[in-house]
Backbone as XML, in Angstrom:
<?xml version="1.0"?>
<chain id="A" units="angstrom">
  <residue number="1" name="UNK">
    <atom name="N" x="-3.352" y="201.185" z="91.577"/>
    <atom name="CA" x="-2.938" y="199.922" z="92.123"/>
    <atom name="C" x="-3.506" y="198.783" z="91.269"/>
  </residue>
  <residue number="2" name="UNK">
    <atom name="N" x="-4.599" y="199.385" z="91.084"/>
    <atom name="CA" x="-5.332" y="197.979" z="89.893"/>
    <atom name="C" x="-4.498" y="197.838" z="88.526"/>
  </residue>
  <residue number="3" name="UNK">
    <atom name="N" x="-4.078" y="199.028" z="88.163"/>
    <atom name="CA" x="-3.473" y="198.948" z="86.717"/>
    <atom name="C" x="-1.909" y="198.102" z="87.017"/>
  </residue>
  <residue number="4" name="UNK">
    <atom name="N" x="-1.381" y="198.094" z="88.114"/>
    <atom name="CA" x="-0.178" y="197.771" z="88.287"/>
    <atom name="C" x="-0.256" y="196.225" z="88.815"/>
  </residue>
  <residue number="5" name="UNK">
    <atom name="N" x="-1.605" y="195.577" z="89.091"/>
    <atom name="CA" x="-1.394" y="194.321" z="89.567"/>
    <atom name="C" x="-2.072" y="193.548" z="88.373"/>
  </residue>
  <residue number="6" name="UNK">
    <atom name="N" x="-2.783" y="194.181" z="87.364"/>
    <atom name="CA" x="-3.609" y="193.792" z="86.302"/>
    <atom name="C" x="-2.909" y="193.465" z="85.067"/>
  </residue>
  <residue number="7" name="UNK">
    <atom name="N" x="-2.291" y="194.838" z="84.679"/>
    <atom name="CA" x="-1.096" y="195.250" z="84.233"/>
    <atom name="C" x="0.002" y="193.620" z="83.893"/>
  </residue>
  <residue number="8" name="UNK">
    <atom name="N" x="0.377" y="193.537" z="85.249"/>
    <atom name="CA" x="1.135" y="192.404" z="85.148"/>
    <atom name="C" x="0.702" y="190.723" z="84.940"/>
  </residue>
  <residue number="9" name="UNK">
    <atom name="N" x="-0.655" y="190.671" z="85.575"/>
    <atom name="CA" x="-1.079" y="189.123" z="85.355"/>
    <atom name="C" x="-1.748" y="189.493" z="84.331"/>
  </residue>
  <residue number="10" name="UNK">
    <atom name="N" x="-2.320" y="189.958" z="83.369"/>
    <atom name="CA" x="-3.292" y="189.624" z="82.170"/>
    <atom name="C" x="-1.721" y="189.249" z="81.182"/>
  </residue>
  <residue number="11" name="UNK">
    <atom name="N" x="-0.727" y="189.459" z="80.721"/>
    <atom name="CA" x="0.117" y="189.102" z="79.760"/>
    <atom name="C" x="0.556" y="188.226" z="80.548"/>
  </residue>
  <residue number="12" name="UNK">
    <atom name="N" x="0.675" y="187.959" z="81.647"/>
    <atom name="CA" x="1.158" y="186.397" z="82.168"/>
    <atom name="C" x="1.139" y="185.227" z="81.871"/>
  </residue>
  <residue number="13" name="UNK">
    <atom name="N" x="-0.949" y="185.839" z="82.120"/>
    <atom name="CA" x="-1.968" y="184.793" z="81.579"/>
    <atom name="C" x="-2.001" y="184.317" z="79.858"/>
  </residue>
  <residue number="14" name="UNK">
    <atom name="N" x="-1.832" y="185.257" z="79.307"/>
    <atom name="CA" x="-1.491" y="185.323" z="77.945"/>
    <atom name="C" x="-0.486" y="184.489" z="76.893"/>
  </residue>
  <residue number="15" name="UNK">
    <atom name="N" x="1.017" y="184.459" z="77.962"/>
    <atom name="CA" x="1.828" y="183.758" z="77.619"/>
    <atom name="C" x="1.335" y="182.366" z="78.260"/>
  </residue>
  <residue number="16" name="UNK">
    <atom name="N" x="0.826" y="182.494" z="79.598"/>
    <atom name="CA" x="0.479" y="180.645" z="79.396"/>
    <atom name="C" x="-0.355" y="180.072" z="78.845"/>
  </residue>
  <residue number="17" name="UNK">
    <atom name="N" x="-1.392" y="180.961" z="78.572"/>
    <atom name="CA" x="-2.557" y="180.308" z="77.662"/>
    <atom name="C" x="-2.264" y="180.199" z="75.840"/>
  </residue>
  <residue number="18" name="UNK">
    <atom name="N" x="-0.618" y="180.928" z="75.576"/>
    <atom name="CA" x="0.330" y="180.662" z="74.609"/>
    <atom name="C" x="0.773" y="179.572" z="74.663"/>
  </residue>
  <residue number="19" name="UNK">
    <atom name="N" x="1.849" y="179.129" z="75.874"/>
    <atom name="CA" x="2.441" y="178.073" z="76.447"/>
    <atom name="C" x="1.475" y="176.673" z="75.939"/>
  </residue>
  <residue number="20" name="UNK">
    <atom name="N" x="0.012" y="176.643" z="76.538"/>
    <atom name="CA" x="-0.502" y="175.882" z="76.966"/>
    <atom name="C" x="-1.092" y="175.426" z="75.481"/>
  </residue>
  <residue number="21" name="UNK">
    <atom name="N" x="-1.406" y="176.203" z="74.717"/>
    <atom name="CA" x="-2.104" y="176.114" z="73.278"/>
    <atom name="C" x="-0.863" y="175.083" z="72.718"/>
  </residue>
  <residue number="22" name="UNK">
    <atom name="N" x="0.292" y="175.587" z="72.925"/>
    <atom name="CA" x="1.047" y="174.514" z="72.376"/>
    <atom name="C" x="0.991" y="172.914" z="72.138"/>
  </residue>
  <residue number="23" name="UNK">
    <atom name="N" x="1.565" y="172.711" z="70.977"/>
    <atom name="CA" x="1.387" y="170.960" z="70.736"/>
    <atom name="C" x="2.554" y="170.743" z="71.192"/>
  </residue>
  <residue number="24" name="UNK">
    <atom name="N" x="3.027" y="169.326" z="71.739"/>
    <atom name="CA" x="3.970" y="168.470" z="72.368"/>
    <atom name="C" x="4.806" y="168.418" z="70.865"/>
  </residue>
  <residue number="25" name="UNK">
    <atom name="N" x="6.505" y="168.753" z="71.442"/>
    <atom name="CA" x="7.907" y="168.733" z="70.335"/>
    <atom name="C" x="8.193" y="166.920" z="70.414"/>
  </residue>
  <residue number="26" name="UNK">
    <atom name="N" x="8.445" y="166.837" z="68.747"/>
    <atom name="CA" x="9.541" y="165.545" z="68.873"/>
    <atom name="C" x="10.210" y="165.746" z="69.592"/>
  </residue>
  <residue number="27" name="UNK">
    <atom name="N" x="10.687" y="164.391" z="70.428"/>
    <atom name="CA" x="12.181" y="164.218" z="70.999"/>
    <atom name="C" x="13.654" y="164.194" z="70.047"/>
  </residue>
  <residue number="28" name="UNK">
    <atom name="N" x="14.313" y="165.023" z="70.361"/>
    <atom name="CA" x="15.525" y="164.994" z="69.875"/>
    <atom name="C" x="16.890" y="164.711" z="70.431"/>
  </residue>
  <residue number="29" name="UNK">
    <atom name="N" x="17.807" y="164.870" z="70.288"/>
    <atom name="CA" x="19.083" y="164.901" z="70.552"/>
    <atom name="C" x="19.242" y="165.837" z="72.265"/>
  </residue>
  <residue number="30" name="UNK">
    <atom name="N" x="18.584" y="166.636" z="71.673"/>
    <atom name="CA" x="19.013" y="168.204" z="72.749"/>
    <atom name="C" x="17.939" y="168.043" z="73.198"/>
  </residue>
  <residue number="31" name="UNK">
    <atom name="N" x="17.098" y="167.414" z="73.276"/>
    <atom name="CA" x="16.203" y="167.547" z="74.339"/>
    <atom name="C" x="15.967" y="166.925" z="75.993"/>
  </residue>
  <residue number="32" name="UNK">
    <atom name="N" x="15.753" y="167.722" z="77.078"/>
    <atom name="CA" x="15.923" y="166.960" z="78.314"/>
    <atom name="C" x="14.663" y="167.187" z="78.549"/>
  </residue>
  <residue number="33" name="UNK">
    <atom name="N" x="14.266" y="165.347" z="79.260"/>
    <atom name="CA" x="12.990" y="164.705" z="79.814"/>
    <atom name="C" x="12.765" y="165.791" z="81.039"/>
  </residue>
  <residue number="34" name="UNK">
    <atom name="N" x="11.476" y="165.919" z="81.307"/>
    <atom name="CA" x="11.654" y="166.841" z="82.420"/>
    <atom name="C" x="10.713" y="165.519" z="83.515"/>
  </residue>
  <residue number="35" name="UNK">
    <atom name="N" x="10.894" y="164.305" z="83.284"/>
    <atom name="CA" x="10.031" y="163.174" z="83.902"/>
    <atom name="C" x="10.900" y="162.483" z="84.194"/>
  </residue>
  <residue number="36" name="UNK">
    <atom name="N" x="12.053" y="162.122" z="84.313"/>
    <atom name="CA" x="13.283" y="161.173" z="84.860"/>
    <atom name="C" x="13.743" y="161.808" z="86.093"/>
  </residue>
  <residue number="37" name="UNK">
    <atom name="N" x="14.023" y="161.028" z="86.270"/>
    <atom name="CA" x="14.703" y="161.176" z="88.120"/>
    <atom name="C" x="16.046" y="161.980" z="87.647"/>
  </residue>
  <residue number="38" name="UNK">
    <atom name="N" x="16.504" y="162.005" z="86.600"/>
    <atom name="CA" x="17.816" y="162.741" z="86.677"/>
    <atom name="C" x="17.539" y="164.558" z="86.494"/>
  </residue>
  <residue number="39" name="UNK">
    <atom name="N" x="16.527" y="164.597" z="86.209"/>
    <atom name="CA" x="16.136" y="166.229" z="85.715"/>
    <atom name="C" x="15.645" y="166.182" z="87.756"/>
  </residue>
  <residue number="40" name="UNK">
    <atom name="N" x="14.752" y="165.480" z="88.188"/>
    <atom name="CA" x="14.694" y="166.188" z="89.599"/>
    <atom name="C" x="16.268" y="166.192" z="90.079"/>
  </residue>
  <residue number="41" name="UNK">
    <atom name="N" x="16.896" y="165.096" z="90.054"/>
    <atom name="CA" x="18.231" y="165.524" z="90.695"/>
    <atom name="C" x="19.451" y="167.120" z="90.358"/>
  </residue>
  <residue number="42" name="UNK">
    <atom name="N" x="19.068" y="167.377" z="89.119"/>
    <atom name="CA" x="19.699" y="168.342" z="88.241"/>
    <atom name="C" x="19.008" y="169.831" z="88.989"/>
  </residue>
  <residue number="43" name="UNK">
    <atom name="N" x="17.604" y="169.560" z="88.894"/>
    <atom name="CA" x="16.946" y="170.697" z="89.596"/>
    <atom name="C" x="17.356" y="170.434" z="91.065"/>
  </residue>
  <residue number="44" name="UNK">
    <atom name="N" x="17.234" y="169.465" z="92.089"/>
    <atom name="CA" x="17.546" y="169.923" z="93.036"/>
    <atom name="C" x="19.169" y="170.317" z="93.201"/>
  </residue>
  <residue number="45" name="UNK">
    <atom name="N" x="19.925" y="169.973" z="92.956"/>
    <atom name="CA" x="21.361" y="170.353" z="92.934"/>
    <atom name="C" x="21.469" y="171.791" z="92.579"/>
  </residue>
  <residue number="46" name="UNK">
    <atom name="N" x="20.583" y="172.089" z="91.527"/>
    <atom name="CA" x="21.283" y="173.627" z="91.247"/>
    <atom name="C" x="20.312" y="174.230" z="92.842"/>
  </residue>
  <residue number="47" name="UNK">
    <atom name="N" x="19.256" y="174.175" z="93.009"/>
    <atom name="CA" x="18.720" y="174.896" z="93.757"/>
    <atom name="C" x="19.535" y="174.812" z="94.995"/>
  </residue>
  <residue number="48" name="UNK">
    <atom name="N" x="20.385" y="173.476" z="95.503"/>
    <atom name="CA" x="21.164" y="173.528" z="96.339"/>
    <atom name="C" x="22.370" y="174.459" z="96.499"/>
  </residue>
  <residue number="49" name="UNK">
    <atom name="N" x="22.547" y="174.455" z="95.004"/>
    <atom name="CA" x="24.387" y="175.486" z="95.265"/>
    <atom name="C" x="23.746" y="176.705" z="95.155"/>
  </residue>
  <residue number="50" name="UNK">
    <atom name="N" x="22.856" y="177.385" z="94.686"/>
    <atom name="CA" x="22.102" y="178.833" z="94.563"/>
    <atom name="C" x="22.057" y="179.318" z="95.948"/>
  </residue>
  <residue number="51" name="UNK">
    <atom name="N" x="21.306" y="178.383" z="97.046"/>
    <atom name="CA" x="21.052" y="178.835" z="97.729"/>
    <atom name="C" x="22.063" y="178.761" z="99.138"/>
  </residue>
  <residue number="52" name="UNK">
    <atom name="N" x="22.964" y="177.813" z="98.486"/>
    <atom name="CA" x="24.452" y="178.216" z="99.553"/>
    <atom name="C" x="25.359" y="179.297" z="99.016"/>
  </residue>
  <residue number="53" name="UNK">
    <atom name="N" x="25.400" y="179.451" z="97.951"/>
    <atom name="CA" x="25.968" y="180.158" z="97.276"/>
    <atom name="C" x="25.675" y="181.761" z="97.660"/>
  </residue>
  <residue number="54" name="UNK">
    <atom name="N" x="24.281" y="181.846" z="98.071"/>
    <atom name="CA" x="23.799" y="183.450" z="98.608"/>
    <atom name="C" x="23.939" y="183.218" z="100.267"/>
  </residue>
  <residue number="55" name="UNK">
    <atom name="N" x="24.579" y="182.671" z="101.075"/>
    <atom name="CA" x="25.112" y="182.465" z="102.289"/>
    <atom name="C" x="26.692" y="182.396" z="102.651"/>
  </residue>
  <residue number="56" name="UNK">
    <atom name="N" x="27.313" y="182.250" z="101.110"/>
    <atom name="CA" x="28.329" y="182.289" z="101.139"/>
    <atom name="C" x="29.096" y="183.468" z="101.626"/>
  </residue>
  <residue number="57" name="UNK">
    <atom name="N" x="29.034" y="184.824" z="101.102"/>
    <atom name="CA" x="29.396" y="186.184" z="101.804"/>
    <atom name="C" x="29.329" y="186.384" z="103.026"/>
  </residue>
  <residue number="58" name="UNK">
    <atom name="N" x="28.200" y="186.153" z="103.790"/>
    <atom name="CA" x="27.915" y="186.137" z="104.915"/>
    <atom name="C" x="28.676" y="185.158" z="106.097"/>
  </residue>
  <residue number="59" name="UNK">
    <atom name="N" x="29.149" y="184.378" z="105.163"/>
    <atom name="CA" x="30.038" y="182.819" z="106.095"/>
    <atom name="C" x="31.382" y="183.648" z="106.382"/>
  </residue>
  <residue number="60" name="UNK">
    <atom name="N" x="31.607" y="184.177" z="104.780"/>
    <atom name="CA" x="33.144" y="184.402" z="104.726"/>
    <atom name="C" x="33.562" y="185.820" z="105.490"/>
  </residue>
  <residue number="61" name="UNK">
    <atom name="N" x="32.049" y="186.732" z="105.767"/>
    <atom name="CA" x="32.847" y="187.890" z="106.102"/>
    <atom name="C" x="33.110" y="187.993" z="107.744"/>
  </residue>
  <residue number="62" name="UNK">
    <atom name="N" x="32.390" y="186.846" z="108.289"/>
    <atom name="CA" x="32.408" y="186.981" z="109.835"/>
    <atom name="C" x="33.858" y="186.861" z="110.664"/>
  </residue>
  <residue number="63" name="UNK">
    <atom name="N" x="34.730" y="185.456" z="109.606"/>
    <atom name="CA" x="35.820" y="185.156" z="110.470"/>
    <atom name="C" x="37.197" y="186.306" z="109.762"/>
  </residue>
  <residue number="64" name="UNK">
    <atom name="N" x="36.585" y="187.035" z="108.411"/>
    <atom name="CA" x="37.693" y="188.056" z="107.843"/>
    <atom name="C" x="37.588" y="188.834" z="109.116"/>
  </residue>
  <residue number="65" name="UNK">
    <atom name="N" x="36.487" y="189.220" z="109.248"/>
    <atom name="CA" x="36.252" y="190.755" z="110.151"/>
    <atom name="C" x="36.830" y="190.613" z="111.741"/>
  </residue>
  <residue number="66" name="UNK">
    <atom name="N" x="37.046" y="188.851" z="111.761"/>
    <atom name="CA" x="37.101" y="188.932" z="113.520"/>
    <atom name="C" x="38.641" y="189.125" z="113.106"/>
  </residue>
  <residue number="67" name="UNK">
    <atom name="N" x="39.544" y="188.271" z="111.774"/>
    <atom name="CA" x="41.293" y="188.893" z="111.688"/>
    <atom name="C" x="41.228" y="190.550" z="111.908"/>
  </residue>
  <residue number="68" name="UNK">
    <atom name="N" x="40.751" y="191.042" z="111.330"/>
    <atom name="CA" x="40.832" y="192.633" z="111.273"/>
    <atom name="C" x="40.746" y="192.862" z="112.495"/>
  </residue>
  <residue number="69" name="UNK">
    <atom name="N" x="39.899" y="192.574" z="113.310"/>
    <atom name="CA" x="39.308" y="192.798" z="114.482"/>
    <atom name="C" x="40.914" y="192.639" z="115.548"/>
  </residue>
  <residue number="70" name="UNK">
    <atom name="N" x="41.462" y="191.534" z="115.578"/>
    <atom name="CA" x="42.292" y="191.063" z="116.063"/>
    <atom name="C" x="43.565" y="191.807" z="115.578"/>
  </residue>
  <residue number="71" name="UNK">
    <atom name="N" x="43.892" y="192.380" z="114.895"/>
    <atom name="CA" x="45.361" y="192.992" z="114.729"/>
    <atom name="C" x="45.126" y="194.845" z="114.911"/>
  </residue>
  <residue number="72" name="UNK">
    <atom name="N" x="44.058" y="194.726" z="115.337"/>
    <atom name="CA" x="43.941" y="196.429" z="115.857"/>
    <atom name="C" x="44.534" y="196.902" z="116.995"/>
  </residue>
</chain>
């Protein structure tokens, strides 16, 4: 159990203390601010359709199943 929870956070740690060693990129063309109000709006929107999006099946199969239901 130790090798399997160890296992996974020591290269975790690894890549962020990679991550983190990093120096700050010029700004370019292709680059998006992750500090403007439009990147929170961008993030919350996707997180919005993701998570209707995995409720969606569940919406659609209730009123299929009650037609089926109904022509038996």
């Amino acid at each position: 159990m130790s090798l399997g929870r160890f296992g996974l956070a020591i290269p975790a740690l690894a890549l962020a203390g990679h991550f983190a060693r990093q120096g700050r990129r010029p700004l370019t063309l292709g680059t998006l601010p992750t500090d403007t109000p439009a990147f929170g709006v961008l993030v919350g929107a996707t997180a919005l359709i993701v998570g209707r999006l995995s409720y969606f099946p569940a919406l659609t199969l209730g009123p299929i199943l009650n037609h089926l239901m109904m022509n038996e």
